[in-house]
N, C-alpha and C positions, 0 to 999 in steps of 0.2 A: 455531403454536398448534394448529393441525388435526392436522397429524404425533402430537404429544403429546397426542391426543383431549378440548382442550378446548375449550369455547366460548367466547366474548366474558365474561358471566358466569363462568363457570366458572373460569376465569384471573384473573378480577379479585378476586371472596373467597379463591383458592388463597392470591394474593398480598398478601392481607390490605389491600384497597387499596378496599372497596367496590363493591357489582354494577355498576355503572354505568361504573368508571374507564377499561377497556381499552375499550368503545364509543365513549367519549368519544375517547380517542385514533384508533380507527380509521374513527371514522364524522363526529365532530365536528371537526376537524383539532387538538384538545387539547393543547398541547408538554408531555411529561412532566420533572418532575425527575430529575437523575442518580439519585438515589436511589430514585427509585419503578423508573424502567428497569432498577435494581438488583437488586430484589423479583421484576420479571417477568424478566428473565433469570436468575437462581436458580431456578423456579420449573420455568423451560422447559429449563434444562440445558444453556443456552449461554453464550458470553462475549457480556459487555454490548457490545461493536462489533457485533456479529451482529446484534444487532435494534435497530442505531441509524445502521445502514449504507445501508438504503433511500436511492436515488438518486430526490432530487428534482432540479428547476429552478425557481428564481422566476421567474414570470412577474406582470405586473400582473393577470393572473386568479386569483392563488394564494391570494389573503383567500380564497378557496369554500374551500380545504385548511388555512385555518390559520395560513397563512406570510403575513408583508409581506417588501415589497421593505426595507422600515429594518432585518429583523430579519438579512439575508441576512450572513454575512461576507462579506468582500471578497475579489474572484476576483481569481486568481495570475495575472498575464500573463507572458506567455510571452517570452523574454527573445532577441530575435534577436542580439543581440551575443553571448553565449553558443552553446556546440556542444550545451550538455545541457538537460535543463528538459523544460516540459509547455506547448502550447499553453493560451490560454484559453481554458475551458469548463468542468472541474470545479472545484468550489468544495467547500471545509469545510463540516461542518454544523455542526461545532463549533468553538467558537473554539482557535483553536492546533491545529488538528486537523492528522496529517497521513493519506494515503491507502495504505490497505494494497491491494496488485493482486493479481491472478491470474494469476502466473508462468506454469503449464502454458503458456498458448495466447495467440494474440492476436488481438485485441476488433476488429470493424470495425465501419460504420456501423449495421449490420442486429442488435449486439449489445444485448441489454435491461437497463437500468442506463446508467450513466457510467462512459466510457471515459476514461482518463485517458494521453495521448499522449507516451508518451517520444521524444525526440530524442536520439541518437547519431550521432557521425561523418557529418552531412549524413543520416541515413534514419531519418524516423519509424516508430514503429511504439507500435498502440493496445493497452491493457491494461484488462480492466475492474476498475475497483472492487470489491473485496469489504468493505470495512470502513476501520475511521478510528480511528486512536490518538490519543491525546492523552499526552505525554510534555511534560514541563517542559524550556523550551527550557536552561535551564543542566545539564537532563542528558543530553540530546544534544546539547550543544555546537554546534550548526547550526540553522538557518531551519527552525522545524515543518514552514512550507510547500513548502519544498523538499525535503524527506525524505519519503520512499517506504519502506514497511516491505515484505517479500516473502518468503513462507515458502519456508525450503528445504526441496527434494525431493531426494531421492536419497542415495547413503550415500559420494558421491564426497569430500566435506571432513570426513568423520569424522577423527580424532575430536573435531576445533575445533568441529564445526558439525554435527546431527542432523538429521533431517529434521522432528522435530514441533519446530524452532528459528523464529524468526522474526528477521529481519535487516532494522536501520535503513539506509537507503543513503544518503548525501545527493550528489545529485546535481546539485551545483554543480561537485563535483572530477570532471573531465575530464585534469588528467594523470598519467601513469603514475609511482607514487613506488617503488622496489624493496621486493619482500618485501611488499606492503601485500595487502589483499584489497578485489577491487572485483566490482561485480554487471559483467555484460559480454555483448553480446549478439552470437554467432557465427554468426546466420542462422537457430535456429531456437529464440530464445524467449532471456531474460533466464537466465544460469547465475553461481554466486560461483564465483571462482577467485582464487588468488594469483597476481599475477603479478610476473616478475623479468623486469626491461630488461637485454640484452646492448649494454651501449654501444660493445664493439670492432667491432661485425657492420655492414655498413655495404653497403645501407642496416643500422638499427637494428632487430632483433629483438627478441621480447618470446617467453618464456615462460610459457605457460599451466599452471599448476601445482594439481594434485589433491592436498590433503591425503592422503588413502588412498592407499599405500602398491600398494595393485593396480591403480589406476587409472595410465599412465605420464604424464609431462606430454608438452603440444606445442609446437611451436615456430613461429612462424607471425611475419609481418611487420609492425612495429609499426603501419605504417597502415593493415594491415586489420582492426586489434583496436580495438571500438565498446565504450567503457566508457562506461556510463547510470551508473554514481558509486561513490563511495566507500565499504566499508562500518564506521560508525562503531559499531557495538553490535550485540548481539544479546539476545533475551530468548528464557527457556527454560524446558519444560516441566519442574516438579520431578517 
């Protein structure tokens, strides 16, 4: 709101929503409808997950914000019989939501927001929150709550996959199917790659495969390749 030089008033007639409505939201704890958030994100020039992403927690002090504990969704616990998943601590703010993260870098204690903690091959490692999709679960085929969306960066899976792309993961699939593309983390941050299982190589190899044609694949030992999941979709900028 500041960035785009308006004020609380100023944002609220832009958005044809009355002087009072955006105060109400940020001073009265007010839960806006999708549709008015709809108004103020047009308005400001972002996607509606952007300004509906703020990292809260209920606490029994949160009626002063707005929020009950009745209204909260239900937190995703963390599945110890599984190798992949997210501890419990982030929760949906919306129903069926799932969490979009911050690929670049990863999140520790001292990060501002909610960290949402993927597990791979026995080693956590935290990611924060940037935003919350909401996809109907019969079009991703998988648990909302367990799908992770994460923008790719770089021009390595051109031309399947851009960098202004976003990619659904669902991270219950931990094992390696050939030819498939999974998000995979090699030490220094979640990357998508294709990968193909060398079943004769014994131990079993896995190859790490770049779409991009300049980038060359690698070849690396299948239990040191940490797949955080499957990726089942992508959405993309027109």
């Amino acid at each position: 709101m500041r960035q785009k030089g308006f004020n609380m008033k100023s944002l609220s007639l832009r958005a044809e929503l009355g002087e009072t409505y955006v105060r109400d939201i940020l001073k009265r704890g007010r839960e806006p409808g999708v549709e008015k958030m709809r108004a103020l994100a047009d308005v400001l020039g972002v996607r509606l997950n952007e300004i509906m992403s703020e990292p809260y927690t209920v606490t029994r002090d949160s009626e002063d914000r707005g929020f009950r504990e009745a209204d909260a969704p239900e937190r995703v616990p963390f599945d110890e019989a599984s190798d992949n998943g997210w501890a419990e601590g982030w929760q949906a703010r919306l129903p069926g939501g799932s969490a979009e993260v911050d690929a670049r870098a990863g999140a520790g204690d001292g990060a501002m927001g909610q960290v949402l903690t993927l597990r791979s091959g026995g080693i956590q490692s935290g990611h924060l929150v940037t935003g919350e999709w909401v996809v109907p679960r019969a079009h991703l085929g998988a648990n909302p709550a367990r799908v992770i969306f994460i923008p790719v960066i770089g021009t390595s899976m051109q031309p399947i996959l851009n960098p202004s792309d976003v990619v659904a993961v669902d991270t219950t699939v931990s094992d390696i199917k050939d030819a498939e593309i999974y998000v995979i983390d090699e030490g220094d941050g979640p990357s998508v790659k294709r990968l193909r299982l060398n079943h004769d190589d014994n131990p079993r190899t896995v190859d790490i495969i770049s779409e991009n044609p300049a980038v060359p694949p690698k070849r690396r030992p299948a239990e040191l390749v940490r797949v955080i999941g499957l990726v089942i979709g992508k959405w993309s900028r027109m």
